[in-house]
C-alpha atoms as one frame of an Amber mdcrd trajectory, in Angstrom:
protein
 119.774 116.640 121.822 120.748 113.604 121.243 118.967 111.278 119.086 119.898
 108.006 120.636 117.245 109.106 123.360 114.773 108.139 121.146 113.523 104.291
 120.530 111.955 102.921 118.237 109.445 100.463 119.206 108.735  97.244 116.152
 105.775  95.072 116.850 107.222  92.293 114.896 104.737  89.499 114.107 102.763
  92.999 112.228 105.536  94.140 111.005 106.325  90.723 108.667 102.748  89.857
 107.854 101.149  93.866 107.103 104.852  95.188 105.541 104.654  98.765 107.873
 106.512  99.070 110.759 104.830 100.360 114.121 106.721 103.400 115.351 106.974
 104.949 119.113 109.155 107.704 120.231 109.553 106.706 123.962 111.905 106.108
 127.503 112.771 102.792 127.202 110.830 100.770 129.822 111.745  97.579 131.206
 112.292  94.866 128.488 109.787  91.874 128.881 109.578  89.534 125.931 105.821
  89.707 126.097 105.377  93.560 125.027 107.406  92.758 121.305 110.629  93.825
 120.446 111.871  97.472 121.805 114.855  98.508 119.932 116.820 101.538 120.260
 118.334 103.633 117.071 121.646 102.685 117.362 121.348  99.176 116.639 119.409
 100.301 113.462 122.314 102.054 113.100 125.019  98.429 113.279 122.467  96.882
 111.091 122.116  99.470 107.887 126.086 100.010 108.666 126.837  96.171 108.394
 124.267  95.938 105.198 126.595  98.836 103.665 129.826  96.992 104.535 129.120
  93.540 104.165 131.506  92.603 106.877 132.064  92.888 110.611 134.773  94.104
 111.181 134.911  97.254 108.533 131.088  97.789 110.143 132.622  98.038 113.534
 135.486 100.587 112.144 132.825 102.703 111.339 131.029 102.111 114.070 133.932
 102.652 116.421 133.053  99.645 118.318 134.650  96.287 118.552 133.707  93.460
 116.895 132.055  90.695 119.382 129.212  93.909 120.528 128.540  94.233 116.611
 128.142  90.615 116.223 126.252  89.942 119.116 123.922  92.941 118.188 123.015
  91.253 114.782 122.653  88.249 116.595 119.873  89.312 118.881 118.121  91.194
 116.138 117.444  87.857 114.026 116.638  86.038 116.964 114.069  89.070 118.087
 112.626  89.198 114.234 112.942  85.206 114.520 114.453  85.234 110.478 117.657
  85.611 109.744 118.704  89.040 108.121 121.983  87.699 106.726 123.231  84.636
 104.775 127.082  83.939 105.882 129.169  82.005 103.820 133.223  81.279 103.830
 133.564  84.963 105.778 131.316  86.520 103.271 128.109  88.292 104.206 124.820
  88.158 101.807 121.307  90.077 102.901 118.674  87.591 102.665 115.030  88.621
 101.433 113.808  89.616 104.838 116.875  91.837 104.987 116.968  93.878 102.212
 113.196  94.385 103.777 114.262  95.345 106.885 117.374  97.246 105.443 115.059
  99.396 103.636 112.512 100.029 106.477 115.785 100.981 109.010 117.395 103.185
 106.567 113.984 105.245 106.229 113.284 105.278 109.798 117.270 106.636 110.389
 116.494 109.032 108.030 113.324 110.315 109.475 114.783 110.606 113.306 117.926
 112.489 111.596 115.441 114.651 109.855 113.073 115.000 112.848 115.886 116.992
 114.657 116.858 119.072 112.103 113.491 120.268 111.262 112.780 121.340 115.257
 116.301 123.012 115.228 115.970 124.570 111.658 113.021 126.717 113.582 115.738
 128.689 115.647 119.097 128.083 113.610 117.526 128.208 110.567 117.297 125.345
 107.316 119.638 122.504 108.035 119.392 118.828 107.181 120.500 116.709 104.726
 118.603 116.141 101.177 118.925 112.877  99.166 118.972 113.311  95.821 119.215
 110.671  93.012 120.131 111.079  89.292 120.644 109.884  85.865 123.820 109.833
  83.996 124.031 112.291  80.996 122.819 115.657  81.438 121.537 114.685  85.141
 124.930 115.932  86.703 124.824 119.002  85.347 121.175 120.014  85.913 121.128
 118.723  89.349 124.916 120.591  90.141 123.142 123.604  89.340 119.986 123.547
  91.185 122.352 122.491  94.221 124.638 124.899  93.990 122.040 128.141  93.742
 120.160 126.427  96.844 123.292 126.274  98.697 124.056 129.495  98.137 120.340
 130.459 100.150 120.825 127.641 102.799 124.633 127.243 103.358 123.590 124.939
 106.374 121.967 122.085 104.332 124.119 118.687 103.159 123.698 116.611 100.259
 123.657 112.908 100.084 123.780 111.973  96.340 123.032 108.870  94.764 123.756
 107.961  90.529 121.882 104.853  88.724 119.725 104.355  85.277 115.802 105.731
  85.564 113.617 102.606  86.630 116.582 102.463  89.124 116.283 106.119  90.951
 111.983 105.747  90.472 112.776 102.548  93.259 114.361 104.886  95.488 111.907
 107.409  95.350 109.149 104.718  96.217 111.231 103.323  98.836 111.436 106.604
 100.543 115.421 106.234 100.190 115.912 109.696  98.323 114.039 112.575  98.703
 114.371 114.431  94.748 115.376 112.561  91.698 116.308 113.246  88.166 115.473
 110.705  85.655 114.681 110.243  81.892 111.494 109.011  80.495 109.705 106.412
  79.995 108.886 105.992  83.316 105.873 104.950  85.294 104.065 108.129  86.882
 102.165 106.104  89.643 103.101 107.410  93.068 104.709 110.416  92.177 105.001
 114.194  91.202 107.117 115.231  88.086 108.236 117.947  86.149 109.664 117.755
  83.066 112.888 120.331  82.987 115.009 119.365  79.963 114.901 117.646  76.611
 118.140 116.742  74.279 118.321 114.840  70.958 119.862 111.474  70.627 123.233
 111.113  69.114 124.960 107.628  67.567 128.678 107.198  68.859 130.333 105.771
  65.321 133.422 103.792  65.432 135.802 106.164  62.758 136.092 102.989  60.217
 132.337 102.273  59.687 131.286 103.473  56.424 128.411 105.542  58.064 130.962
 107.740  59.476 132.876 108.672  56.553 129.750 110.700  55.507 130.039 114.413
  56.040 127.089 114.817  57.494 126.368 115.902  61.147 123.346 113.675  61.266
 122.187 110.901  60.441 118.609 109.053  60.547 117.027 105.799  62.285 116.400
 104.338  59.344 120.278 104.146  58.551 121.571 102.419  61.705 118.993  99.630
  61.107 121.803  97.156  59.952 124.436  98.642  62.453 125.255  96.510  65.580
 124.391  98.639  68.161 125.494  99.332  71.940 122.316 100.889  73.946 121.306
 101.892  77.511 120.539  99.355  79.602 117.009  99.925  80.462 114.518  97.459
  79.292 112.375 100.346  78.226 115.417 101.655  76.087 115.120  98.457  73.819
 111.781  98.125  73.303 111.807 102.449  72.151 115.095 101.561  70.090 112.934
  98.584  68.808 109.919 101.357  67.783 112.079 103.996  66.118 113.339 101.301
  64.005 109.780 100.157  62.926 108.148  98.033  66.122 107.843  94.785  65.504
 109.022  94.962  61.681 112.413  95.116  62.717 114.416  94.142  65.841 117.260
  95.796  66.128 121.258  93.931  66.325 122.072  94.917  69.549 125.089  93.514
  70.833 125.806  95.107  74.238 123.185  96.861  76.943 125.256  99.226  79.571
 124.101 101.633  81.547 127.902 103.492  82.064 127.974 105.859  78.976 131.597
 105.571  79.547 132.079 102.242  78.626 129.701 102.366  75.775 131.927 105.376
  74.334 134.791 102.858  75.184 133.450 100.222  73.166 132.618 102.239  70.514
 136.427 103.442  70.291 137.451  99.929  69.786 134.969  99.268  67.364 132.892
  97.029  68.649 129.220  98.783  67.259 127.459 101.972  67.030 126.542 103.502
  70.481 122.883 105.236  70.503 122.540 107.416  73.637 121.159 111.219  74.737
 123.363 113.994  73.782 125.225 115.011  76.742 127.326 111.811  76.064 129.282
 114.195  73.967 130.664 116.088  76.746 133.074 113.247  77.628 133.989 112.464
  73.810 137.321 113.204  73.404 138.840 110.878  70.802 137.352 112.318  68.113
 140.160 110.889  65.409 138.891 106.858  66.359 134.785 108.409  67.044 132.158
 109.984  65.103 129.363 112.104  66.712 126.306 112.465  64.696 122.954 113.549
  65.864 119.896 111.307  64.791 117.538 113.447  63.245 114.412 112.036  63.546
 112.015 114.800  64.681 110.030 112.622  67.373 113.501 110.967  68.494 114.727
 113.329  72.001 115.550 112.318  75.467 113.739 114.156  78.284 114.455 114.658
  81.925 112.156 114.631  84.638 111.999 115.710  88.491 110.444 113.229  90.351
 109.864 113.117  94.134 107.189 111.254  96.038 103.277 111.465  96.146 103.498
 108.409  99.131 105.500 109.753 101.316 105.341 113.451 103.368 108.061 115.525
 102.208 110.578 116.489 105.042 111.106 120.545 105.329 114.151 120.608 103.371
 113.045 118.455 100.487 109.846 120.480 100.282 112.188 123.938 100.871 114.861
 122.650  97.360 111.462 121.178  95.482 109.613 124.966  96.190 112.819 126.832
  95.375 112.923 125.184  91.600 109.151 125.314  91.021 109.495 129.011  92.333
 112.543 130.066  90.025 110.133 128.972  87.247 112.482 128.636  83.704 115.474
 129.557  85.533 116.022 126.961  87.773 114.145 124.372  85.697 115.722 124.937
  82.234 119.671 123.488  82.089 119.859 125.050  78.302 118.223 125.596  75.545
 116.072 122.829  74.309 113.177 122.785  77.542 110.061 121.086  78.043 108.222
 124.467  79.399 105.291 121.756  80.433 105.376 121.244  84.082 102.699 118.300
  85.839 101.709 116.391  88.641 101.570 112.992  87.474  98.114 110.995  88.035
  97.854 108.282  89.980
């Protein structure tokens, strides 16, 4: 089958003002300008591909068509949706609002069509489709390597689209319908979705080798003594104001001097001596210079980093999302528990 057969059908003045999109699966009929706009999948397709590219002629590479079709294409769109869905400056392409709108809506409605098939032909071939997962940094690669590769191992059919960002980022994709299973670390804000927490790791402090706190033989060291350190953190806004608490709340503000959400360049930093880097354990793993960095674990008992499967309580899960999400739920401590500190507390989060 193929799925350029299908059309989608948007009724556009109620798609701008009410923010859903109407959907029909039909022949195409006749165009007349006054039944709306009747668009077919593949020029979803030139738009999401152009919004990934951010310029024509790479988007028609992909696309393996030429160049003045594309344009054209993205042309008549704007005019149909009477906005335009780009901003183009000096050969350079920027989405305006009403297309990163319409960006998301197409990607989700690709997604769904690709899924739709897969689903009717995973009845008589078996599970196939591809799942979109998104995940932290630290520990998240490992955790959700391992729940892929056991489920791969049951459904050798199934591909994986992965995506990598900070938490508040991966809880937006979720919403948006853009991945189907994430992996993030708390805080986060439960409304709209299902979790289960599946890990938990102290917090360590990355210590350049010539600050005095590192010449101290001990393998930990406590909150209260990085209160004077100049300190590299995650990037979250969440991270600071938790950072601020362990160090007292509002007593004390900590000196931070750089926010990053790559753990690589904070351990970077850190080796040049630029401050003391606070993040969750499994930064360790890619600590290597251990003559020019310390690694000591804080040791405040309340002080650990916790991970969290997340996946939507908006949006219907498609059959191989709801297959992978059953398989870890179903494994129980196996699948759920990465090693050896877990959370054995497993929730739906309210609404």
């Amino acid at each position: 089958m193929n799925d350029d057969t299908f059309k989608v059908l948007f009724i556009v003045p109620r798609f701008f003002l009410s923010g859903a999109a109407e959907m029909a699966f039909a022949p195409e009929p006749a165009r007349s300008n006054m039944e709306g706009f009747r668009l077919e999948l593949r020029h979803l397709r030139y738009f999401v591909t152009l919004a990934e590219e951010m310029n024509f002629t790479r988007a028609a590479e992909r696309l393996m068509i030429a160049q003045p079709p594309l344009s054209r294409q993205i042309r008549d769109l704007e005019e149909e949706l009477g906005t335009p869905l780009f901003v183009r400056e000096h050969h350079s392409l920027k989405l305006t609002e009403e297309g990163v709108l319409f960006r998301d809506y197409a990607t989700r409605i690709l997604s769904m069509s690709e899924q739709s098939i897969a689903d009717v032909r995973n009845v008589s071939k078996g599970l196939q489709g591809t799942l979109y997962l998104a995940e932290v940094e630290g520990k998240g690669p490992n955790i959700m390597a391992g729940w892929v590769s056991e489920f791969s191992k049951l459904y050798p059919e199934v591909q994986y689209n992965f995506w990598n960002g900070n938490s508040d980022e991966v809880v937006n994709r979720i919403h948006k319908g853009l991945s189907d299973v994430g992996l993030i670390m708390e805080p986060y804000d439960p409304q709209g979705i299902h979790s289960h927490h599946v890990h938990a790791e102290p917090w360590v402090a990355m210590i350049p080798a010539d600050h005095p706190l590192a010449r101290t033989e001990s393998r930990t060291i406590s909150m209260r003594e990085l209160a004077d350190c100049e300190l590299i953190i995650p990037s979250r806004e969440s991270r600071l104001r938790e950072i601020s608490d362990w160090l007292g709340g509002g007593e004390r503000m900590p000196h931070v001097i750089a926010r990053i959400s790559n753990v690589v360049t904070a351990y970077e930093l850190c080796r040049q001596g630029l401050g003391v880097a606070i993040y969750p354990a499994a930064v360790t793993d890619i600590v290597t210079d251990h003559q020019n960095v310390r690694v000591k674990t804080i040791s405040d008992k309340d002080i650990r980093a916790s991970y969290v499967l997340i996946y939507s309580d908006e949006h219907p899960l498609h059959n191989v999302a709801r297959k992978f999400i059953d398989h870890l739920i179903g494994q129980k401590n196996d699948a759920l528990t990465p090693a050896p500190s877990v959370i054995p507390e497993c929730h739906a989060a309210k609404k």
